[in-house]
C-alpha positions, -999 to +999 in steps of 0.1 A: +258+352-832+276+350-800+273+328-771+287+351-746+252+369-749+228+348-756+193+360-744+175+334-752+193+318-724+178+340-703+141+334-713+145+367-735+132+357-770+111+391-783+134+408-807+133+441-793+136+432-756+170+414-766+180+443-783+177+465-753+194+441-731+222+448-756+222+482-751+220+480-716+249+462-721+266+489-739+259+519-720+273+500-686+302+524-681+312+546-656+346+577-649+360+576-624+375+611-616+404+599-598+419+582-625+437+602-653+418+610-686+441+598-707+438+562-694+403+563-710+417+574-737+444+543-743+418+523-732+390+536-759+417+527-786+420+488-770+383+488-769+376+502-807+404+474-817+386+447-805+356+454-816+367+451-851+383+417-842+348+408-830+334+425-862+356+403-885+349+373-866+314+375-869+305+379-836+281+409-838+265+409-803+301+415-787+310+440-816+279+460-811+281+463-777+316+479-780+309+501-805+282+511-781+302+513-751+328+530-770+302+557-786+285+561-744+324+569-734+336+591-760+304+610-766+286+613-728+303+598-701+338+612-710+326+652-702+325+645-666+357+638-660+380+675-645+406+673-670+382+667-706+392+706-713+427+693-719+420+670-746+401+692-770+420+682-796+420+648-795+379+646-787+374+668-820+391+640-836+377+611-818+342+624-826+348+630-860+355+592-862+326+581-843+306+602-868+317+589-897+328+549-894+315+539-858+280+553-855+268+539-890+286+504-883+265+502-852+232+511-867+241+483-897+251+459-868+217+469-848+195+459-879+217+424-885+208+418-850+173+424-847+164+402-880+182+377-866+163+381-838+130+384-854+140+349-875+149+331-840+115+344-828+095+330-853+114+299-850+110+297-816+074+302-821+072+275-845+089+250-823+070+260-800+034+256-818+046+223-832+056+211-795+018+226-786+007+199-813+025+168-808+014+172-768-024+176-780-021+146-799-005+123-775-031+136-753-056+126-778-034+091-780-040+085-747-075+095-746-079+065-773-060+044-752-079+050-722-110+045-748-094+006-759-089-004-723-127+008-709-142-011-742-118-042-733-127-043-693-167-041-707-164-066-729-149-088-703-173-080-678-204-083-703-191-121-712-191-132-671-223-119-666-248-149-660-275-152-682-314-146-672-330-179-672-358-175-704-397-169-682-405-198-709-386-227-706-401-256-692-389-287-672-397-315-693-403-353-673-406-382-688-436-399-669-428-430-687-400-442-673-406-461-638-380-473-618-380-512-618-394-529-585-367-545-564-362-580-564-381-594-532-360-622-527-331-605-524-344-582-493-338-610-468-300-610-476-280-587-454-246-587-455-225-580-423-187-571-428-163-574-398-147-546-403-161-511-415-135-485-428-134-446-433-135-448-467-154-420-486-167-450-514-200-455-516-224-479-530-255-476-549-278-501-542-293-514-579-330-516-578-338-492-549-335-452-539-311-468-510-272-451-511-251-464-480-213-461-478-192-491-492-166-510-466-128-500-462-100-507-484-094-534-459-121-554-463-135-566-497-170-570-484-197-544-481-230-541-463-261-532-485-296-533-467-324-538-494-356-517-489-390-510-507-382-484-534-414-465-517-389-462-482-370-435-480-341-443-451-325-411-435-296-412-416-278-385-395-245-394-384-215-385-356-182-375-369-154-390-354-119-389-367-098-418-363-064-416-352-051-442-370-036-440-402-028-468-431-050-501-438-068-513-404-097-526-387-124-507-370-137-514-336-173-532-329-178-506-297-192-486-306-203-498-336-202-486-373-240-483-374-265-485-345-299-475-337-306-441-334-318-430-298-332-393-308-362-409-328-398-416-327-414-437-351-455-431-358-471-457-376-503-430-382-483-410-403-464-416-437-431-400-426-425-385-395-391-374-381-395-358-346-361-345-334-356-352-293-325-334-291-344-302-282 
């Protein structure tokens, strides 16, 4: 078929609608008065030549619509002209041609052209259909996909999620075990360092519930107060950074530890902290 008319191009693709763009095609033609009728005449017999070259080539579209064209020319379009009387002759013979070779060549060409047609239609269709297909089941790929990733982000959640804490577990506490009593003798030895540091070490005191911090990196000694295991010491302290930096000695003034001032002590009560700061 030829690509000079392709219909399908033009969003065409029902067999009979592309046949009657063809013969639209064909019956485009126009006399002009003013021009001599023999010049149709010369130019029929160009137009009947190469549509036999088209004809022979294979190219049916462009032979048909010749043929046509030639056939609208010869046999309507041709009797308007002012001087057709003249040519009597030559019309008789023109028409007895179109009668007997043109006319049946186009109908042969017209049914050639609309089973092709019909053959690209249902082609068309079927591409078409099988495109319809392969987009249903990507879709349907992607709805799985979609599926995967949901079940994967659940599953991922559901293994973060804490827990519940069973209603019947219970806290067993070995009543047994006691801690051992301090050693008595050792609660009149207090040791005072020099020098305190800002280390974050601490010490915890063996025999007692008594957890102080342990003495700077530059001093090897550390201060331990020994209580009852039955005290329980509280302190409450005043952050203050030091400016210096490296291995050095603290100040006495003010000193690393000192009495607190924002107590009161009641010896009518087990433990009493009363807060003065209020």
């Amino acid at each position: 078929m030829s690509k000079a008319v392709n219909n399908m191009s033009m969003g065409v693709v029902e067999p009979q609608e592309r046949m009657k763009h063809l013969s639209h095609c064909g019956n485009f033609i126009d006399v002009d008065k003013n021009q001599p009728v023999t010049r149709y005449y010369r130019s029929g017999t160009e137009m009947l030549r190469m549509a036999n070259v088209y004809l022979r080539e294979g190219n049916h579209e462009n032979a048909f619509i010749l043929y046509l064209r030639y056939m609208t020319l010869f046999i309507e379009k041709i009797r308007q002209h002012p001087d057709y009387g003249n040519v009597k002759a030559e019309v008789r013979d023109i028409n007895k041609r179109i009668k007997d070779e043109i006319m049946p060549t186009t109908e042969k060409l017209r049914a050639k052209l609309l089973a092709h047609y019909q053959r690209e239609y249902e082609q068309f269709l079927a591409n078409k259909e099988a495109e319809r297909v392969k987009e249903l089941e990507r879709e349907r790929e992607r709805e799985r996909q979609r599926q995967r990733e949901l079940a994967s982000r659940q599953a991922v959640g559901s293994s973060v999620i804490p827990s519940l804490i069973p209603a019947n577990l219970h806290v067993l506490i070995d009543d047994g075990t006691q801690p051992s009593a301090p050693d008595l003798d050792l609660l009149d030895q207090v040791v005072y360092p020099n020098d305190f540091p800002t280390g974050a070490n601490r010490t915890n005191l063996p025999g007692s519930g008594l957890l102080l911090p342990t003495g700077d990196a530059s001093s090897d000694k550390t201060c331990q107060h020994w209580f009852l295991y039955t005290h329980a010491p509280l302190w409450t302290g005043l952050y203050r950074p030091v400016p210096a930096s490296g291995f050095h000695p603290h100040p006495n003034d003010p000193p690393l530890f000192m009495e607190a001032q924002h107590i009161q002590k009641d010896a009518h009560t087990k433990i009493k902290v009363i807060d003065l700061r209020r």
